[in-house]
TORPA-4810 file (N, C-alpha, C, O; in nm, 3 decimals):
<nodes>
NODE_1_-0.287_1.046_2.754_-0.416_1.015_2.693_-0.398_0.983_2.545_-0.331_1.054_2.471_X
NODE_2_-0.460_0.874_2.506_-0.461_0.846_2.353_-0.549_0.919_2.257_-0.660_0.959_2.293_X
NODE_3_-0.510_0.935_2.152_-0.562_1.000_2.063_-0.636_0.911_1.956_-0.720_0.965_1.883_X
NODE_4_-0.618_0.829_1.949_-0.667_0.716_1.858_-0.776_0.625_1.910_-0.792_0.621_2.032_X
NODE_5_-0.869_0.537_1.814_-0.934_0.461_1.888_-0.927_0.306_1.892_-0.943_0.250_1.784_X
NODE_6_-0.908_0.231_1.996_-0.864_0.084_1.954_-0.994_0.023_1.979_-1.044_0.027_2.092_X
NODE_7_-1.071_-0.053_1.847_-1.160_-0.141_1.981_-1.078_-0.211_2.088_-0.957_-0.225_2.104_X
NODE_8_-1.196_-0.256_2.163_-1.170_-0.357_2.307_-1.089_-0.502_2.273_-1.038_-0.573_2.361_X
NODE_9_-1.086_-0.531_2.131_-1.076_-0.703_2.082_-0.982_-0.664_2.047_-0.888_-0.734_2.087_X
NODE_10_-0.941_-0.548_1.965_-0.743_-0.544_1.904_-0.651_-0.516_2.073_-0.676_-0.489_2.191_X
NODE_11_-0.553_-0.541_1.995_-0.440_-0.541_2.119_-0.348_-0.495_2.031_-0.319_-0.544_1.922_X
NODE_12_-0.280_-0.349_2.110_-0.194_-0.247_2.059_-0.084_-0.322_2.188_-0.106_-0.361_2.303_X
NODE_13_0.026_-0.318_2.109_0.143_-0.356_2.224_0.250_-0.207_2.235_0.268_-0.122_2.148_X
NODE_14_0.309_-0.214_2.375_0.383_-0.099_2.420_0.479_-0.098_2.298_0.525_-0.187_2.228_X
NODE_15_0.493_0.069_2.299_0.593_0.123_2.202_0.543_0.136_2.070_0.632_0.159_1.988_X
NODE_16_0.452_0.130_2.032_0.367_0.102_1.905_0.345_0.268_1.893_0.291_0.317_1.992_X
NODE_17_0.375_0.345_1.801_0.362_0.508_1.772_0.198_0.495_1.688_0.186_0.439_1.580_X
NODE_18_0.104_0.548_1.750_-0.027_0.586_1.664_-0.049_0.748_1.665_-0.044_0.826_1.760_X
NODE_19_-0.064_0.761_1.588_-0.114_0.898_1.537_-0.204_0.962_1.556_-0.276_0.868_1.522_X
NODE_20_-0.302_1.069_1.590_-0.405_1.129_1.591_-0.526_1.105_1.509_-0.536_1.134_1.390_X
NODE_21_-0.633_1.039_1.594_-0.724_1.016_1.455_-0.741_0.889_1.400_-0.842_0.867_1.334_X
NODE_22_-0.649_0.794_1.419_-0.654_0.669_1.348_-0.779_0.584_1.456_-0.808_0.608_1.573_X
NODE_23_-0.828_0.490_1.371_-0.914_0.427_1.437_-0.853_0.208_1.396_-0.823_0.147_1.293_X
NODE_24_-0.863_0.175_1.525_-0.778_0.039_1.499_-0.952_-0.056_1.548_-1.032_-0.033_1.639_X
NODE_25_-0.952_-0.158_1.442_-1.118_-0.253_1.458_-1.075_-0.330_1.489_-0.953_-0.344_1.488_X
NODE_26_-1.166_-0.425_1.534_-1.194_-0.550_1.577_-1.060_-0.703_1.569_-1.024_-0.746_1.460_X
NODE_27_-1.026_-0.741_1.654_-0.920_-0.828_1.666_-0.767_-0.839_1.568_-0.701_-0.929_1.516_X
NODE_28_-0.760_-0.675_1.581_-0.623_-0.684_1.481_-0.533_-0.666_1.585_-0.568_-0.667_1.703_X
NODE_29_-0.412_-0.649_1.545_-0.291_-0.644_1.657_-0.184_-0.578_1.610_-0.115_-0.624_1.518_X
NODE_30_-0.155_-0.432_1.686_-0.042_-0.313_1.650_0.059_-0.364_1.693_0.039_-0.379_1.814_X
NODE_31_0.177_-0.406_1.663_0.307_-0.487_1.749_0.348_-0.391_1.791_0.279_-0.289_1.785_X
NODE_32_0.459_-0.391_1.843_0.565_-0.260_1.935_0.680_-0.245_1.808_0.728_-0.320_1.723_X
NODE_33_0.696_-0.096_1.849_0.811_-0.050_1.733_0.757_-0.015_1.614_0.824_0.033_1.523_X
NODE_34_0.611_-0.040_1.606_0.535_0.024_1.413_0.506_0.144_1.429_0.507_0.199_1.539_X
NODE_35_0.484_0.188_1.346_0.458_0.344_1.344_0.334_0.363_1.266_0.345_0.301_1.160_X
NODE_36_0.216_0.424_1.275_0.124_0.453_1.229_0.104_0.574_1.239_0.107_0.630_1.349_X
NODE_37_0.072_0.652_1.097_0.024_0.813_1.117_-0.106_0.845_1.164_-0.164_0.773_1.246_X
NODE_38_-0.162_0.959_1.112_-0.260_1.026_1.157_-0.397_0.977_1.082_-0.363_0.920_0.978_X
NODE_39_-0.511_0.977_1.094_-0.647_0.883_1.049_-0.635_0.791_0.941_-0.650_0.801_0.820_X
NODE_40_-0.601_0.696_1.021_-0.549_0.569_0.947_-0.690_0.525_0.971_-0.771_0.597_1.031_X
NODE_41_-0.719_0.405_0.923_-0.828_0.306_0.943_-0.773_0.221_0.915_-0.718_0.215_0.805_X
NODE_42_-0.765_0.085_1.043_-0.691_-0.040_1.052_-0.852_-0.108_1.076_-0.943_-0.085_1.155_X
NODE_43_-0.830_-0.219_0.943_-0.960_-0.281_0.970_-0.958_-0.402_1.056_-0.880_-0.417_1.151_X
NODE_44_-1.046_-0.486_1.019_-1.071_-0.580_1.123_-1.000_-0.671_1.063_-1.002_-0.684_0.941_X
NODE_45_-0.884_-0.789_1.191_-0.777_-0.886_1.194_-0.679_-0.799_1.093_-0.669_-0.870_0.993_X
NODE_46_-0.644_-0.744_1.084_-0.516_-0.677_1.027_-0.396_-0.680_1.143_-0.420_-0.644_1.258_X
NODE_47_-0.290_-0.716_1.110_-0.173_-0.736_1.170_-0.056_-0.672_1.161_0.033_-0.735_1.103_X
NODE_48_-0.026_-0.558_1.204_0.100_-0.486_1.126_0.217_-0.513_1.268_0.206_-0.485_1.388_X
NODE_49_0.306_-0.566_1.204_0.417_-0.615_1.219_0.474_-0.520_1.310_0.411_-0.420_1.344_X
NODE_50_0.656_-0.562_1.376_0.747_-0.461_1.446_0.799_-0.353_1.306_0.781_-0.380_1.187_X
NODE_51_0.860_-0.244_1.354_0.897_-0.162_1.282_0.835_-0.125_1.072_0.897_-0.090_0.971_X
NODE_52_0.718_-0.153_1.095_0.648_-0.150_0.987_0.610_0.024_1.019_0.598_0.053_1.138_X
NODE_53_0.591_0.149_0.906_0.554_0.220_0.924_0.457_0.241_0.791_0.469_0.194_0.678_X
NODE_54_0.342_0.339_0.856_0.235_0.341_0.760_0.224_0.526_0.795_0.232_0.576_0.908_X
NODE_55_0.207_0.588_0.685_0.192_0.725_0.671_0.029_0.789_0.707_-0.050_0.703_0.746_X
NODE_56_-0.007_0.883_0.701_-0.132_0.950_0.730_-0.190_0.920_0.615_-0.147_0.923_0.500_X
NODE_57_-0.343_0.879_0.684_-0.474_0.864_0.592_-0.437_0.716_0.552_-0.507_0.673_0.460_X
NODE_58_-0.360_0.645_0.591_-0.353_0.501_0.499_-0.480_0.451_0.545_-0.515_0.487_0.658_X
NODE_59_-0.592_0.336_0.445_-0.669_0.297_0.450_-0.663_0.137_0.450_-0.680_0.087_0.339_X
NODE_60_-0.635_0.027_0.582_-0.578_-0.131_0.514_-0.767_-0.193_0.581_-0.833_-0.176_0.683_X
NODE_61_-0.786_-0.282_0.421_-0.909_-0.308_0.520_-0.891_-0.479_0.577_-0.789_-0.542_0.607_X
NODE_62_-0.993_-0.507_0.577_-0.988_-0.613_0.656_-0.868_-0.738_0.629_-0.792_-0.747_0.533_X
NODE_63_-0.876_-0.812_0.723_-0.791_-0.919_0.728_-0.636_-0.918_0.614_-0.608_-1.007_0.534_X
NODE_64_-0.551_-0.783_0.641_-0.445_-0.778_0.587_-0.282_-0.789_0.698_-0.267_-0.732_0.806_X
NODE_65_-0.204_-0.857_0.645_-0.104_-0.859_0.756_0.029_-0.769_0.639_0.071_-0.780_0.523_X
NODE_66_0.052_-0.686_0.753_0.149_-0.584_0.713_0.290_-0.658_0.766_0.288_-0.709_0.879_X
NODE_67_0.387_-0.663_0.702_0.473_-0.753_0.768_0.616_-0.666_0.827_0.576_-0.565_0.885_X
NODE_68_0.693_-0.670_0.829_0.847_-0.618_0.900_0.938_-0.572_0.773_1.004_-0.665_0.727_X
NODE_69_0.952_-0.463_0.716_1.015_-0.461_0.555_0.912_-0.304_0.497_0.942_-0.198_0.441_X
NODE_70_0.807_-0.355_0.540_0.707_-0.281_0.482_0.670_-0.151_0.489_0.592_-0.146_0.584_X
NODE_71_0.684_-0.017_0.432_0.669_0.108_0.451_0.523_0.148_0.337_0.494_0.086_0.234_X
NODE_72_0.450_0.271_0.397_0.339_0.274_0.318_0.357_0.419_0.278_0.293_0.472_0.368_X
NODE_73_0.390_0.493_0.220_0.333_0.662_0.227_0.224_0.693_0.269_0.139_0.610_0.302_X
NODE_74_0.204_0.854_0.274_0.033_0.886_0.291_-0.078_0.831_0.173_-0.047_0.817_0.054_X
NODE_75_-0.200_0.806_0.224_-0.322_0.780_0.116_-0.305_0.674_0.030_-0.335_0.647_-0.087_X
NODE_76_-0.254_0.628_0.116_-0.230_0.472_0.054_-0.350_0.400_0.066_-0.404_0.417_0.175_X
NODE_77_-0.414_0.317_-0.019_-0.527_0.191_-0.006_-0.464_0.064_0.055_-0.344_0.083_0.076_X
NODE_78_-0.492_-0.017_0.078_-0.481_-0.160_0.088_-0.604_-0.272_0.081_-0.617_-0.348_0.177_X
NODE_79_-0.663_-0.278_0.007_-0.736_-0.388_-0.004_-0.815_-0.489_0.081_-0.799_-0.471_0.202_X
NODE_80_-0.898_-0.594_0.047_-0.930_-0.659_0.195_-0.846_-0.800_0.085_-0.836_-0.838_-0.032_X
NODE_81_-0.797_-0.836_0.244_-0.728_-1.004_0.232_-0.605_-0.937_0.109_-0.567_-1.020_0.025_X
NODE_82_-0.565_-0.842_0.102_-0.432_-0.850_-0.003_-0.319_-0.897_0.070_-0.328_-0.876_0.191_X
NODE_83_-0.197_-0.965_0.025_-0.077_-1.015_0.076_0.059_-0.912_0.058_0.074_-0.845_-0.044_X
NODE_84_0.143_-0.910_0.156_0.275_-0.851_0.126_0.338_-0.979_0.210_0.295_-1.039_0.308_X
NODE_85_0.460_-0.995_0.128_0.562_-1.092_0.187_0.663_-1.015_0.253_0.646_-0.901_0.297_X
NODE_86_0.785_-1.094_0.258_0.860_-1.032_0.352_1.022_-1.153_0.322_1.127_-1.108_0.366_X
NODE_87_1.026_-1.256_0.269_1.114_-1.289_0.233_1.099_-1.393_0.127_1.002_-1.469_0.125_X
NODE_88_1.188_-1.398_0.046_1.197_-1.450_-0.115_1.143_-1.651_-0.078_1.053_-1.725_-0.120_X
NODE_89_1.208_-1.660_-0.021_1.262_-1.802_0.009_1.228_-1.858_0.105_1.310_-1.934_0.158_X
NODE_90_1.085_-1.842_0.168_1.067_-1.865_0.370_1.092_-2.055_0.351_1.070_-2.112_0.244_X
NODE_91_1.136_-2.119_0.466_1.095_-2.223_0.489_1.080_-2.242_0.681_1.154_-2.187_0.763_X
NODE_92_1.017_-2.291_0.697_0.953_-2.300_0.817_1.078_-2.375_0.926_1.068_-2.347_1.045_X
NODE_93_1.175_-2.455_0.887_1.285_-2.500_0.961_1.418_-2.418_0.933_1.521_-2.480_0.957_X
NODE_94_1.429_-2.296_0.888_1.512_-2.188_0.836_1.477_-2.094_0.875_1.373_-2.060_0.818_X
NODE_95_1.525_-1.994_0.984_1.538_-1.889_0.988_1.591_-1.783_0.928_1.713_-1.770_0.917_X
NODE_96_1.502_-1.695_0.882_1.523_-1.600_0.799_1.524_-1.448_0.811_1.539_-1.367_0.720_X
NODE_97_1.501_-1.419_0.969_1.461_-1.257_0.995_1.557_-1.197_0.954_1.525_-1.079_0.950_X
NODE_98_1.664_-1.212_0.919_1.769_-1.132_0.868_1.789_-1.074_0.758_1.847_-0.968_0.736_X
NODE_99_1.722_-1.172_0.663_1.677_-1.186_0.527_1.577_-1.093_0.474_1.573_-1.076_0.352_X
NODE_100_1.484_-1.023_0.562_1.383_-0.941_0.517_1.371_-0.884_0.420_1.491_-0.869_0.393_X
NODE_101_1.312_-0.832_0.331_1.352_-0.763_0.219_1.238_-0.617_0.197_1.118_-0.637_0.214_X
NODE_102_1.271_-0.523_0.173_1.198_-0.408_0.222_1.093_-0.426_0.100_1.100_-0.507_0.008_X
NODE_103_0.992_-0.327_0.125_0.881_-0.312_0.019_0.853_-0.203_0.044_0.868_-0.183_0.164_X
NODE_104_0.809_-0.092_-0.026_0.790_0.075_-0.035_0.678_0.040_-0.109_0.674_-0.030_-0.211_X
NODE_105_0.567_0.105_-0.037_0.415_0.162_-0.143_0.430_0.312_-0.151_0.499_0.356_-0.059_X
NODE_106_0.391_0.394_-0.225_0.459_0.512_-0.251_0.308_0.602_-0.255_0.199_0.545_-0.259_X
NODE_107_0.320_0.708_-0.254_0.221_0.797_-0.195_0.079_0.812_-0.293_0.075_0.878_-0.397_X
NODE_108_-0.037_0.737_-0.235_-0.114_0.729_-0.320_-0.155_0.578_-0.359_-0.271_0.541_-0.340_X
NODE_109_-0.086_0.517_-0.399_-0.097_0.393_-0.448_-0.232_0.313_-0.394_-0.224_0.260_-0.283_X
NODE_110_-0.358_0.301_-0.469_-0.355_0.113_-0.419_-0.397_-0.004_-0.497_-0.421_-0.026_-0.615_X
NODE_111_-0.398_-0.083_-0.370_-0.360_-0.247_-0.410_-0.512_-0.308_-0.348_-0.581_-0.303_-0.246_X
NODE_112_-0.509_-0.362_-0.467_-0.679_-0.415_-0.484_-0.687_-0.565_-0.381_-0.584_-0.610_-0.330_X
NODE_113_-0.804_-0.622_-0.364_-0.808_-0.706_-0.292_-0.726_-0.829_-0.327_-0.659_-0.844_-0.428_X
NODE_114_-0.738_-0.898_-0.247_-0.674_-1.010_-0.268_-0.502_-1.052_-0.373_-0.454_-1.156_-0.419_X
NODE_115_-0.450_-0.872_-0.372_-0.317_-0.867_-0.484_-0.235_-0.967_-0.386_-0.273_-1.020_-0.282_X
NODE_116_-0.108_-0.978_-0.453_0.014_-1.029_-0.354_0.142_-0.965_-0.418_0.188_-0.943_-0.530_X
NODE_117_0.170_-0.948_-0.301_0.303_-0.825_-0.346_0.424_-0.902_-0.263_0.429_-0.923_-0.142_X
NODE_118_0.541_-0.947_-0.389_0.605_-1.017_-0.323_0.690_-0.913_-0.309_0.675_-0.809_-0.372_X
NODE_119_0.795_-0.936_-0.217_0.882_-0.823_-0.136_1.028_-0.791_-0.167_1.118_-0.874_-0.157_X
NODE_120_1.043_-0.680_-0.200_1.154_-0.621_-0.208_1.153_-0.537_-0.372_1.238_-0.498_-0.452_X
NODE_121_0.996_-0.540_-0.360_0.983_-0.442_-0.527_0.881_-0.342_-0.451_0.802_-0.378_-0.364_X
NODE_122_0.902_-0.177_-0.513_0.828_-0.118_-0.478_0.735_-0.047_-0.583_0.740_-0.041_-0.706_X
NODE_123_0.629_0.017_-0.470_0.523_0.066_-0.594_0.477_0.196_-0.606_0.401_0.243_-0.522_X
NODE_124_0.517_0.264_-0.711_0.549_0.393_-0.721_0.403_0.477_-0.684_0.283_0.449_-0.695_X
NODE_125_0.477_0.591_-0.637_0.295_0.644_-0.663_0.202_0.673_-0.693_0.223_0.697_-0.812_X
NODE_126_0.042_0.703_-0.664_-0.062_0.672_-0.751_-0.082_0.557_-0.824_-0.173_0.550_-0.905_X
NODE_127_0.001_0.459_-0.801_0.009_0.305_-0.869_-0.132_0.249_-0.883_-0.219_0.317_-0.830_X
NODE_128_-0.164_0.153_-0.937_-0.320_0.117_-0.948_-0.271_-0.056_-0.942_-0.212_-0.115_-1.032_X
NODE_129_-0.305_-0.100_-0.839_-0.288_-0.259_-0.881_-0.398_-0.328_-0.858_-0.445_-0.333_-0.745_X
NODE_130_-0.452_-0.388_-0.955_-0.581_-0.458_-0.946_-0.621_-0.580_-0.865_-0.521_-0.650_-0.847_X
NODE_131_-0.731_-0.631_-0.808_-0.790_-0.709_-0.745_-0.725_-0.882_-0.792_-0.757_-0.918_-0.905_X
NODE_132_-0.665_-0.952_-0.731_-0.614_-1.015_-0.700_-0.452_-1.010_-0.803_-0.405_-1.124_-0.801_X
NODE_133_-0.387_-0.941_-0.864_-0.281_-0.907_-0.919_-0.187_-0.968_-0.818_-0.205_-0.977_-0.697_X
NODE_134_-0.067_-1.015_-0.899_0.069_-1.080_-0.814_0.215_-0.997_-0.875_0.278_-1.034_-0.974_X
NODE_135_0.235_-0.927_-0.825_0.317_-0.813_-0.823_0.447_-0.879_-0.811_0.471_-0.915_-0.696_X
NODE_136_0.533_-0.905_-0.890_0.694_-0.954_-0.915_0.788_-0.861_-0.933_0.898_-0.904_-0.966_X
NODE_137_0.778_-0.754_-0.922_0.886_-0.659_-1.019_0.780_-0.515_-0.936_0.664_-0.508_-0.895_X
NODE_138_0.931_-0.388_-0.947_0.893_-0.248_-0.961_0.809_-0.188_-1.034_0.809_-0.200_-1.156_X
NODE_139_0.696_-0.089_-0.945_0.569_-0.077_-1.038_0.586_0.110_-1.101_0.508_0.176_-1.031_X
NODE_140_0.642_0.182_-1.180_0.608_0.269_-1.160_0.531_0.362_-1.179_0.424_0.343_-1.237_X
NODE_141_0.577_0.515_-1.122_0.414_0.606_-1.079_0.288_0.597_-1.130_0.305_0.597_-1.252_X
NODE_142_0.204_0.593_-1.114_0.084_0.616_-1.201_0.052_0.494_-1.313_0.002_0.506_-1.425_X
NODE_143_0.096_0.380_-1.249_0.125_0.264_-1.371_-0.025_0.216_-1.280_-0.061_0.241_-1.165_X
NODE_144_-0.090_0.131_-1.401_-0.241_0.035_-1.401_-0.153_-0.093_-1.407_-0.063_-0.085_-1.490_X
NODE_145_-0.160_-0.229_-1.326_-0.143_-0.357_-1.322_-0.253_-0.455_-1.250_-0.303_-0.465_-1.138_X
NODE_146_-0.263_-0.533_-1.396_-0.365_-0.670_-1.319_-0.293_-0.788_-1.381_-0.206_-0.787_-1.468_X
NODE_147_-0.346_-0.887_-1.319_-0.294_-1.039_-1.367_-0.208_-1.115_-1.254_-0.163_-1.065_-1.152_X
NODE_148_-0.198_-1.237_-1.293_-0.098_-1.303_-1.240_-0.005_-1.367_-1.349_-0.055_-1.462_-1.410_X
NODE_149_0.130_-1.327_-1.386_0.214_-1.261_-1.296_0.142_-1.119_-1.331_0.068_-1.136_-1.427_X
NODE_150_0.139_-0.952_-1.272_0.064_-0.851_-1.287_0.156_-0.802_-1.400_0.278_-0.812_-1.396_X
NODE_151_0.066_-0.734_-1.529_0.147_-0.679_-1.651_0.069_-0.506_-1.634_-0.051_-0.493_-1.610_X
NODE_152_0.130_-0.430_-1.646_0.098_-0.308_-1.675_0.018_-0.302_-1.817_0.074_-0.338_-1.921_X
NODE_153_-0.121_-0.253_-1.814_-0.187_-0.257_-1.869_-0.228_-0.110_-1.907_-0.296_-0.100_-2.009_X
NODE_154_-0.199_-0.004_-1.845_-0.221_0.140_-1.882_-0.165_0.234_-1.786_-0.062_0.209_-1.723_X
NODE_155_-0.219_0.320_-1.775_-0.166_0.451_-1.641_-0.308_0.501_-1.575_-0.412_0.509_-1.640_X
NODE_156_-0.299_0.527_-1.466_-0.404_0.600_-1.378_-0.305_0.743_-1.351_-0.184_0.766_-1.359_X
NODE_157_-0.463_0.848_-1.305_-0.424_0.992_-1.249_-0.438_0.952_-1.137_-0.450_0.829_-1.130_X
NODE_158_-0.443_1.025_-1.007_-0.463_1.046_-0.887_-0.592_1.029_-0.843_-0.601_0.983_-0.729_X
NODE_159_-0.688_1.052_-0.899_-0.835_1.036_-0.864_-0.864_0.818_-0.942_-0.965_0.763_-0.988_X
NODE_160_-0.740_0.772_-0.923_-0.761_0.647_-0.986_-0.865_0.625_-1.108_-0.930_0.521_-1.106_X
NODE_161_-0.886_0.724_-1.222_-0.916_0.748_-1.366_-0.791_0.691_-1.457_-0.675_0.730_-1.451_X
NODE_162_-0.844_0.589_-1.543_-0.780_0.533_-1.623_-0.694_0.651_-1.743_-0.773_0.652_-1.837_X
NODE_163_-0.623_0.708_-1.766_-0.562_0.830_-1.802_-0.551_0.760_-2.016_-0.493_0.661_-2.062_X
NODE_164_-0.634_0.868_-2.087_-0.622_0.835_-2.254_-0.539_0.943_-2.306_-0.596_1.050_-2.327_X
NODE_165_-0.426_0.933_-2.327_-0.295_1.029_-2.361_-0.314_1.016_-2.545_-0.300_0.921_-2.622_X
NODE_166_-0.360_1.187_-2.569_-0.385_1.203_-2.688_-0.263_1.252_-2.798_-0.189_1.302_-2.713_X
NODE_167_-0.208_1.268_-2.895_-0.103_1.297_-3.002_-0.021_1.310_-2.956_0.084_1.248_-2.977_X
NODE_168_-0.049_1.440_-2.838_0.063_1.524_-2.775_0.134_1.456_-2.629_0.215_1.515_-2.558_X
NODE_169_0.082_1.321_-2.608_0.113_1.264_-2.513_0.080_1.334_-2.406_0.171_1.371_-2.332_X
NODE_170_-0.043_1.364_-2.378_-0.117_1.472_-2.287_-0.234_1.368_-2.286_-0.271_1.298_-2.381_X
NODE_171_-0.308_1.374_-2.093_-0.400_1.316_-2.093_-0.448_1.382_-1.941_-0.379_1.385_-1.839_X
NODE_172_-0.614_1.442_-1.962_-0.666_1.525_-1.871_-0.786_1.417_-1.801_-0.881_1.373_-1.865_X
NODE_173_-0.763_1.392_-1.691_-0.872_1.305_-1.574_-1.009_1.380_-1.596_-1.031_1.501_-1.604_X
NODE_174_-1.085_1.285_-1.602_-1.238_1.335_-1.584_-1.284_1.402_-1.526_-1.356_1.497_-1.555_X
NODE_175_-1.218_1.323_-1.343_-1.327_1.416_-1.264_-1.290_1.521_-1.218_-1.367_1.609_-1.180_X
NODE_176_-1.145_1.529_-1.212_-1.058_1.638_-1.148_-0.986_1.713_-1.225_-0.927_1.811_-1.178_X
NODE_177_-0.978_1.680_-1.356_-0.975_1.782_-1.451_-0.767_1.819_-1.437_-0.712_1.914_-1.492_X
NODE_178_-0.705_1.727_-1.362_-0.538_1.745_-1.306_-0.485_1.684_-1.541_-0.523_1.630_-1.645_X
NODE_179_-0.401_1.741_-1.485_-0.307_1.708_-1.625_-0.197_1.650_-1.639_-0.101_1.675_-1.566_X
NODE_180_-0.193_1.560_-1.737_-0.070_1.477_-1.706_0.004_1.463_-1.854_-0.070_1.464_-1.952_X
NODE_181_0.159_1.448_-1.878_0.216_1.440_-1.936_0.296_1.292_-1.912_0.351_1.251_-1.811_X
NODE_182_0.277_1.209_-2.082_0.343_1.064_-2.051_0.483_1.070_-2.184_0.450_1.083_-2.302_X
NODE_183_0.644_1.057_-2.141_0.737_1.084_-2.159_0.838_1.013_-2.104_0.856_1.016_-1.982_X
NODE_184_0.923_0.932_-2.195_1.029_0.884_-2.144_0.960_0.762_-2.032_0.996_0.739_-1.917_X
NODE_185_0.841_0.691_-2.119_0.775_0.594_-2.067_0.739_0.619_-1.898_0.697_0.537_-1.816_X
NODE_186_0.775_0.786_-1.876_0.658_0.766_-1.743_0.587_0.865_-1.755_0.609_0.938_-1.852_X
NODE_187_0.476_0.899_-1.657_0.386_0.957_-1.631_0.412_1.062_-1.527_0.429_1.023_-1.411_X
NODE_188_0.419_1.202_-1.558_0.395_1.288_-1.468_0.279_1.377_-1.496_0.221_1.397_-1.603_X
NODE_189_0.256_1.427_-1.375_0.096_1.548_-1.354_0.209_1.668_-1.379_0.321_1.687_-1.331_X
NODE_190_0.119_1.746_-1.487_0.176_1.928_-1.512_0.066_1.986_-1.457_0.085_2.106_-1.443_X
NODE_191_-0.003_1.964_-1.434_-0.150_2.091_-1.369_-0.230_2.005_-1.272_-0.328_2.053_-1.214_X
</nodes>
């Protein structure tokens, strides 16, 4: 018995691992060999690839294709219509599956609508990448990026609060009141 819910219009293919709790919408398609954790929400036309794995609580909304390369941690966002690639160089008379190039979203992170995350850079966690941002390069933890090409523009906490690091290089989130220390140009939480 399944634990998950597929609508009637997606098509989950054999061997496909779903998790407890996840709910899969309207005409997307689970390939065989992905792995999905526990209350995921796969929105509508989302496509996640063979051997793609996505951690518990990931949230991808509509019309996103997860490709073969691609790993998500837990509480991950994904955006509606955001892009992940999957190789540097595609051309359509060249085969390239060999070529794949991995991409890591890291626990927490997300990626605003319409970003594009080209492949084989990963994005550290709690990452903040803004609504249509084009991601070239390694993002790390707790780093704010918008633009095309995307430039780090500040740091986020965990509750995605823009983080204001005072004398002491100390900066306390609004709503959650967590504490963070910025050092050696990164960002870690002390409380």
């Amino acid at each position: 018995m399944k634990e998950y819910f597929a609508h009637e219009t997606s098509l989950v293919d054999a061997n496909a691992e779903i998790g407890a709790g996840t709910k899969i919408w309207h005409f997307s398609h689970i390939m065989g060999n992905c792995k999905i954790g526990e209350r995921c929400n796969i929105g509508q036309n989302v496509v996640v690839s063979p051997n793609v794995v996505l951690g518990s609580n990931v949230k991808v909304q509509n019309n996103v294709s997860i490709y073969t390369g691609v790993t998500c941690d837990d509480d991950v966002f994904l955006g509606p219509s955001m892009v992940f690639t999957n190789v540097i160089n595609p051309r359509s008379a060249i085969n390239r599956k060999d070529q794949y190039a991995k991409t890591h979203v890291g626990k927490g992170a997300s990626i605003g609508a319409n970003a594009t995350i080209v492949c084989g850079h990963d994005i550290g966690e709690y990452a903040f990448i803004g609504a249509g941002a084009v991601v070239t390069k390694n993002v790390p933890a707790y780093a704010l990026l918008v633009g095309n090409p995307a430039k780090q523009i500040g740091w986020v906490g965990e509750y995605g609060h823009r983080l204001v690091f005072d004398k002491n290089n100390k900066a306390v989130c609004p709503e959650s009141g967590q504490e963070y220390q910025f050092k050696n140009n990164q960002v870690t939480r002390i409380k």
